[in-house]
C-alpha positions as CSV (number, residue, x, y, z in Angstrom):
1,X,93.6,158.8,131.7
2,X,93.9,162.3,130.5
3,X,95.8,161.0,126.6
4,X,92.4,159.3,126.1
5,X,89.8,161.7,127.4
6,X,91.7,164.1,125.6
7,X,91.2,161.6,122.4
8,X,87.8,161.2,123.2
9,X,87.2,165.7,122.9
10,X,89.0,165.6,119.4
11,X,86.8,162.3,117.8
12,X,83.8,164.3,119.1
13,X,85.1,167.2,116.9
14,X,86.8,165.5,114.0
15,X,89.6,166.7,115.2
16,X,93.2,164.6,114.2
17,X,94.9,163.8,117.1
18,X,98.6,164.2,116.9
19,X,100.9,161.5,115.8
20,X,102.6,161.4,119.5
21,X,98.9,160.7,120.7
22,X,98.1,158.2,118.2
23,X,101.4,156.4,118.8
24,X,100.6,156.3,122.7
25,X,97.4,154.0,121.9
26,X,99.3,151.6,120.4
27,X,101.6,151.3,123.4
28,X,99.1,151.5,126.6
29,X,99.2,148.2,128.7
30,X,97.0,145.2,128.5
31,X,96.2,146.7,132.2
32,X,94.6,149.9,130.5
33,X,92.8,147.9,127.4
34,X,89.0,148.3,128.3
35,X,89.4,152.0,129.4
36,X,90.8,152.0,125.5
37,X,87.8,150.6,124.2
38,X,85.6,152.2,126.4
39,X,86.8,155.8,125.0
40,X,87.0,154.8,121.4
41,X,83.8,153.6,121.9
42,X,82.0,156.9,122.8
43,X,83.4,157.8,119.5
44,X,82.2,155.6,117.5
45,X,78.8,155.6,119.0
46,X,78.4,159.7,118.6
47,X,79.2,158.8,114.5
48,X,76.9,155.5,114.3
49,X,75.2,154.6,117.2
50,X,75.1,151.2,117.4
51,X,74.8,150.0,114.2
52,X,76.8,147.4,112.0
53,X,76.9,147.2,108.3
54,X,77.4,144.0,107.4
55,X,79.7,143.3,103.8
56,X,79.8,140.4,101.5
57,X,82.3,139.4,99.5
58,X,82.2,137.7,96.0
59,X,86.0,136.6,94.7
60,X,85.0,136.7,90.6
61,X,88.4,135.6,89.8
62,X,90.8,133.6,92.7
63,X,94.1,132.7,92.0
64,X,97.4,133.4,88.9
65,X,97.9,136.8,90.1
66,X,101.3,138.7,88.2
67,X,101.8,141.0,91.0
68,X,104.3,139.9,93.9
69,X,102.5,141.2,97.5
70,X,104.2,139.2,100.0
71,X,101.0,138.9,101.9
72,X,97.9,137.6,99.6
73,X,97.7,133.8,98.4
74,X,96.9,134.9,95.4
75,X,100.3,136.5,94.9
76,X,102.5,135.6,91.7
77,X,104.5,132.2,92.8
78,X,102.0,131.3,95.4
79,X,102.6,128.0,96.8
80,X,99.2,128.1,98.5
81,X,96.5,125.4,97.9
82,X,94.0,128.0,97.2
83,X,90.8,127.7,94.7
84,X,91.6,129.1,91.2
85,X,89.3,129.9,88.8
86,X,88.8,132.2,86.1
87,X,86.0,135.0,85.8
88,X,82.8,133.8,87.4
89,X,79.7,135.0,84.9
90,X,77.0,137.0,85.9
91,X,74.4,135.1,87.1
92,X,77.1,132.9,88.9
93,X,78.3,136.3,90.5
94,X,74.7,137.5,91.2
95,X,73.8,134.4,92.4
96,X,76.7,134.5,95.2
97,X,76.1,137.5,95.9
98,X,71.9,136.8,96.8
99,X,73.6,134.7,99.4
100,X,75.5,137.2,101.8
101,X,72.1,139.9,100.7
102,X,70.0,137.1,102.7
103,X,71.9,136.5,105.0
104,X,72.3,140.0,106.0
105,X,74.5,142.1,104.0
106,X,73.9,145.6,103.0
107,X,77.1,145.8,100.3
108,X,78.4,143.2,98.5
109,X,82.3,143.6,97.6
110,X,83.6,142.1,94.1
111,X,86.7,141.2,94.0
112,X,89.3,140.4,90.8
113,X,92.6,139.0,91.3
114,X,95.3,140.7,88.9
115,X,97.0,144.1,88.4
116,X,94.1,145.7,87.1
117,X,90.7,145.5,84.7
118,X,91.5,145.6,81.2
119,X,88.2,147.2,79.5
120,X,87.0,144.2,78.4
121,X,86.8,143.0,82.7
122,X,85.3,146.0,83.0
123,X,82.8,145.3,80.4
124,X,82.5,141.7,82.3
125,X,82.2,143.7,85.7
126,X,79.5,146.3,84.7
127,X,77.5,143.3,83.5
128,X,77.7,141.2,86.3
129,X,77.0,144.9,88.9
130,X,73.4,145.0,86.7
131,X,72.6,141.3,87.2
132,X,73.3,142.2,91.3
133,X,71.0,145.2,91.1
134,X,68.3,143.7,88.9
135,X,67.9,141.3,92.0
136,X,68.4,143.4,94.7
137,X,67.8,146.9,93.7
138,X,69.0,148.4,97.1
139,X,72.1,146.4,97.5
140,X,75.7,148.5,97.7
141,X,78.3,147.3,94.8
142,X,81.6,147.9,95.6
143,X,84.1,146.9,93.0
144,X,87.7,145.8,93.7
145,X,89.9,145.2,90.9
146,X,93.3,146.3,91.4
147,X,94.9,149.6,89.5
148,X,92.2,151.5,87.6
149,X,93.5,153.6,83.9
150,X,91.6,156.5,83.2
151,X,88.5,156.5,82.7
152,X,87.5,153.1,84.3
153,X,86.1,154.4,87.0
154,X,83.7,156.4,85.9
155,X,82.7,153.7,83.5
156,X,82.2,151.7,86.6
157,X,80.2,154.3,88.4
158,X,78.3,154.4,85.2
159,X,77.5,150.5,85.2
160,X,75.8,151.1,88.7
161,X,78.7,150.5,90.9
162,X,78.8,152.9,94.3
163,X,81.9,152.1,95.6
164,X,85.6,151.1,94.7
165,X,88.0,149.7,97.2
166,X,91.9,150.0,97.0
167,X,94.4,149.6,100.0
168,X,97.1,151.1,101.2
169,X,98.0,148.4,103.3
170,X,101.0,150.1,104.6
171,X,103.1,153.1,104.9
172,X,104.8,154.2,102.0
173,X,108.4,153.9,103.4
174,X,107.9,150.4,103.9
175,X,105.7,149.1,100.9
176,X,108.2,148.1,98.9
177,X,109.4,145.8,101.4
178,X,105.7,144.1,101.1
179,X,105.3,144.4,97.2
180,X,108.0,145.4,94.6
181,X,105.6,145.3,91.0
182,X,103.5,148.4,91.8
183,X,104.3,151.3,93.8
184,X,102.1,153.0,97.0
185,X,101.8,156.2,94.8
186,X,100.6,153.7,91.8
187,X,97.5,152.8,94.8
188,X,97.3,156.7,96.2
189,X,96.3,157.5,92.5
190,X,93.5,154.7,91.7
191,X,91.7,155.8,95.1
192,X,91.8,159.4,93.9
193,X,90.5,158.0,90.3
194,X,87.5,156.6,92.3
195,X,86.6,159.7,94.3
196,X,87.1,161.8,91.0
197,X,84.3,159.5,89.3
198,X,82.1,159.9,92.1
199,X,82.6,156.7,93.7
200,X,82.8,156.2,97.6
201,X,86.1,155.7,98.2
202,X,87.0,152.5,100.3
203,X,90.9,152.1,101.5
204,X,92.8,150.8,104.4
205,X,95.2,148.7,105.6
206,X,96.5,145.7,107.1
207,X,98.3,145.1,110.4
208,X,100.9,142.4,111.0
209,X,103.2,142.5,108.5
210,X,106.2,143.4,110.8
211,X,105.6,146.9,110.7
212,X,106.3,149.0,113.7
213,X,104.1,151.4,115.2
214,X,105.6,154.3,113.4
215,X,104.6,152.9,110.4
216,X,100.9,152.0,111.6
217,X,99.8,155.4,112.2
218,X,101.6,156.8,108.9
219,X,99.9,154.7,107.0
220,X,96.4,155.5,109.0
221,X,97.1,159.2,108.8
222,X,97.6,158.9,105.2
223,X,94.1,157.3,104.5
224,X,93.0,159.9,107.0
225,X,94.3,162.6,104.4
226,X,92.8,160.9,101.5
227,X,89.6,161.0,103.1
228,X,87.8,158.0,102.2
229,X,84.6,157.1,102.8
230,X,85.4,153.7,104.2
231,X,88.6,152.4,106.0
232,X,88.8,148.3,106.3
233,X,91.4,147.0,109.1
234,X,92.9,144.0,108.1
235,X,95.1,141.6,110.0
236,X,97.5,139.6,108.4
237,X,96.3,135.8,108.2
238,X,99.7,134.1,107.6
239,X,98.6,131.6,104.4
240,X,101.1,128.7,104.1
241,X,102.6,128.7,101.1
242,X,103.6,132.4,100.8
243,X,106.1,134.8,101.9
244,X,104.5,136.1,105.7
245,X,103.4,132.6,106.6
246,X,105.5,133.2,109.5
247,X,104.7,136.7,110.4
248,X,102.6,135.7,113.7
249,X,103.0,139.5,115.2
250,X,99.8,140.3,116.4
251,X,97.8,139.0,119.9
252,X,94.1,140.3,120.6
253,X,95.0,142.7,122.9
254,X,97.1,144.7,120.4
255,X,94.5,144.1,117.7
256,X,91.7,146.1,119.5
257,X,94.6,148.6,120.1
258,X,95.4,149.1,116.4
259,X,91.6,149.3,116.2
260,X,90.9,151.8,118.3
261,X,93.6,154.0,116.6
262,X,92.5,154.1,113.6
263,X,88.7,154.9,115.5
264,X,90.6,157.9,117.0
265,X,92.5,159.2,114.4
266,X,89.2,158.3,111.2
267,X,86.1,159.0,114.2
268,X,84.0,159.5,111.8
269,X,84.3,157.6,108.6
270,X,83.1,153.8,108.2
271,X,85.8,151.7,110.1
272,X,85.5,148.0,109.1
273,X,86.9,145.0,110.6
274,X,87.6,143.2,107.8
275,X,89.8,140.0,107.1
276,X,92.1,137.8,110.2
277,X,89.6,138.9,113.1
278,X,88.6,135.2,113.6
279,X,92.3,134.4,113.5
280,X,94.0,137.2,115.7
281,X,91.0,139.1,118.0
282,X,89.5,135.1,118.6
283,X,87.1,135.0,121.6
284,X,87.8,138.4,122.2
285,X,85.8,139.7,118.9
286,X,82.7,141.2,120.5
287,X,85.0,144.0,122.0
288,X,86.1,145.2,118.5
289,X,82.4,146.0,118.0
290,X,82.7,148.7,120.2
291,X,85.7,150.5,117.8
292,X,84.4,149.3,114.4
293,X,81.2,149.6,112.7
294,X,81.2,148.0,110.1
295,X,82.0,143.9,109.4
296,X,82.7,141.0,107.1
297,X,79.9,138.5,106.7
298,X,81.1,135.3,106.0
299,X,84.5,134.0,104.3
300,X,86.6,136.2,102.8
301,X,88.7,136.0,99.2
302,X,90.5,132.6,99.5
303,X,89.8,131.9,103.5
304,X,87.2,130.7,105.4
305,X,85.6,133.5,107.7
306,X,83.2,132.7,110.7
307,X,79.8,131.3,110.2
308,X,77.0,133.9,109.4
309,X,74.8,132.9,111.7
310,X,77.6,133.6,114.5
311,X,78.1,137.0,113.6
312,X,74.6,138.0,113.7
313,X,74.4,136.7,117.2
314,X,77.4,137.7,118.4
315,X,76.2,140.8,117.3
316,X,73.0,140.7,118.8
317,X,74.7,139.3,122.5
318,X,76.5,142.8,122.6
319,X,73.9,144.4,122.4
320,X,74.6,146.2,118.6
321,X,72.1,145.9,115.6
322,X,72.5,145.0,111.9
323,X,72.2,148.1,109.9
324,X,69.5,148.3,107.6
325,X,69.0,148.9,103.7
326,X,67.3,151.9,104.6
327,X,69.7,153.3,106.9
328,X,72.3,155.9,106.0
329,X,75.7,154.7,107.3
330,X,77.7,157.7,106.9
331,X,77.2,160.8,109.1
332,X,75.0,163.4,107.6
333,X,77.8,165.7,107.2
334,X,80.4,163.7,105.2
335,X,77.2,164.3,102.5
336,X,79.6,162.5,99.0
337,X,82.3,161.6,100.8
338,X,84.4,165.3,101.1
339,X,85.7,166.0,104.6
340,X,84.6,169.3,106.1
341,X,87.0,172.4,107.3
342,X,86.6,170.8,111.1
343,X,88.5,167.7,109.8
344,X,91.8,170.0,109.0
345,X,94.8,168.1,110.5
346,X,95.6,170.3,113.7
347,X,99.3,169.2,113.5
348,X,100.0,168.0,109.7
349,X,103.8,169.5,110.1
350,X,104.4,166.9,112.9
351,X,106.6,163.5,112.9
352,X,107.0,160.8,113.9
353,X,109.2,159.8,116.1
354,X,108.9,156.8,118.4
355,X,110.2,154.1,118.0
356,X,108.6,150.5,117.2
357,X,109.0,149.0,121.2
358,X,104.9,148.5,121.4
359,X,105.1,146.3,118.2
360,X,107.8,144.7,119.8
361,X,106.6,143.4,122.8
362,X,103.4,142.6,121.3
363,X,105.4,140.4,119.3
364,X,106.9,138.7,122.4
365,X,103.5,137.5,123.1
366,X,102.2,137.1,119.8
367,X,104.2,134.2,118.9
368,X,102.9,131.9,121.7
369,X,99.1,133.1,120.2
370,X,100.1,131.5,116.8
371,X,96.6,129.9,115.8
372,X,97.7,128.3,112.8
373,X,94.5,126.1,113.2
374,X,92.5,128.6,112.5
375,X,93.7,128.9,108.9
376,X,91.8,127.2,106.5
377,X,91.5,127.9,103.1
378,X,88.1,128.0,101.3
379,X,86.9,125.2,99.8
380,X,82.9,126.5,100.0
381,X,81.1,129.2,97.6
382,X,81.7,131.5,95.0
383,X,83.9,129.3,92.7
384,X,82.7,126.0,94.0
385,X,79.5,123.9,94.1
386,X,79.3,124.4,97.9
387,X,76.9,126.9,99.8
388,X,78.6,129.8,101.5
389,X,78.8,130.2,105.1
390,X,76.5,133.7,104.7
């Protein structure tokens, strides 16, 4: 297929494919599906081999959120039966997080519910980031918080942090259809807070909203242009109890589409699969290992994820490896972060302008695929008296 060989040339040169090529992923046949993978996959394996960085997360706060995204449980006027608690401390934190280190994880992920750290939560933060790395020196700390106010950042940086992850989610013409007490520019300019306090920059997205194609690949294109050093794919999982419950828009096959996307269009930056894989890509999980390289251990903020154990085999049966402590997950020349000349965008006057027919008739198949079974809220670690699944 020359649209993916020719995909293939540009990942292998950081080049950005055009948004007509990008687009045309998202709506090849289930027929053409493993020639997909296959080509995304010689991508991803000239960037990172066949390594996979496992992530842990730790939810420090769960629940009595005041903003109003449609899709997290968390959300102001969630009806969801989710654990709430208020800030773990730091050997509770630490102690969670020793968990996912054992059972794998290179960076741990700490996670606050709310709109944003007043300084005092960063205080609490940069406490609980030394207990972490007076355990395990040579762990990655990646804080997640919500908006950041100047200065913040580099306070976090300071505390020992090396990372700071904020979404985009979704394109900016359609976000306030997903949240309406914060805006997309209000989450453009906490990622740019990170990177200008020296912290890796982590941002992405999640697909199955009810977004159309169109706005997939603006919203990838615009993490592409922000450049960060990491780029989690989520995929919706539909919580009872708040607003996308229903949203069921996604089946396996169009997952590993979206996936391999956002390989094409970000070759050479850490792409993780991150929360709903075990709900939407299902049996068909091992493939995404050929597009991603980077995964959740574990459950996630206020779900249950897959058993640690199965990911390190399932890992292991496709013949990938965990990536090591010692290991360098980034290519050599994204050095900090910054993107070199040969990532320029080759058409960044271009638009988009196809219409949403792949989402569509994904859709048409999606809603028989509804696993509602496999939603099940967390009842086990950080927050509870119950071992994690790490």
């Amino acid at each position: 297929m020359d649209l993916l060989n020719t995909l293939v040339e540009k990942g292998l040169r950081r080049e950005l494919p055009s948004r007509e090529e990008a687009l045309a992923v998202l709506t090849t046949s289930d027929d053409d599906l493993l020639e997909v993978v296959a080509a995304a996959g010689k991508v991803r394996r000239q960037w990172f081999g066949r390594r996979v960085k496992l992530n842990y997360l730790v939810n420090l706060k769960s629940g009595l959120c005041p903003e109003d995204c449609s899709y997290c449980s968390q959300r102001l006027g969630s009806e969801a039966g989710i654990l709430k608690y208020t800030w773990l401390k730091p050997d509770e934190a630490s102690k969670a997080a020793a968990a996912g280190v054992a059972g794998g994880a290179k960076r741990v992920c700490l996670v606050a519910s709310g709109r944003g750290p007043t300084d005092r939560d960063v205080d609490r933060v940069s406490k609980t980031i030394g207990a972490i790395k007076e355990q395990n020196a040579d762990v990655e700390v990646c804080a997640c918080l919500g908006l950041l106010s100047d200065g913040q950042a580099e306070r976090l940086k300071a505390a020992g942090a090396d990372a700071y992850n904020h979404n985009l989610n979704t394109s900016e013409s359609t976000y306030g259809d997903i949240t309406t007490t914060h805006t997309y520019a209000d989450r453009v300019e906490t990622v740019r807070h990170a990177q200008g306090a020296g912290l890796s920059a982590c941002s992405g997205l999640i697909a199955g909203m009810g977004e159309s194609d169109a706005d997939l690949v603006d919203v990838v294109f615009a993490l592409r242009a922000l450049d960060p050093d990491s780029v989690p794919v989520n995929f919706l999982i539909p919580v009872e109890g708040t607003p996308l419950a229903g949203e069921w828009n996604l089946t396996p096959q169009r997952a590993l589409r979206i996936l391999a996307m956002v390989r094409f269009v970000c070759p050479d930056v850490e792409v993780r699969l991150a929360g709903g894989r075990e709900v939407h890509l299902r049996t068909m999980q091992p493939l995404a290992l050929h597009l991603v390289n980077s995964i959740f251990l574990g459950d996630y903020l206020t779900t249950e994820g897959q058993e640690g154990k199965a990911d390190l085999d399932m890992i292991a049966d496709a013949g990938f490896e965990v990536e090591g402590a010692g290991t360098t997950t980034l290519p050599e020349h994204r050095g900090g972060g910054g993107c070199a000349s040969a990532c320029a965008p080759s058409d960044s006057a271009a638009s988009v302008n196809a219409s949403s027919a792949g989402a569509e008739a994904a859709s048409d198949g999606a809603a028989a695929s509804a696993r509602t079974d496999l939603v099940t809220v967390r009842r086990r670690g950080a927050g509870t008296d119950l071992a994690p699944n790490a």
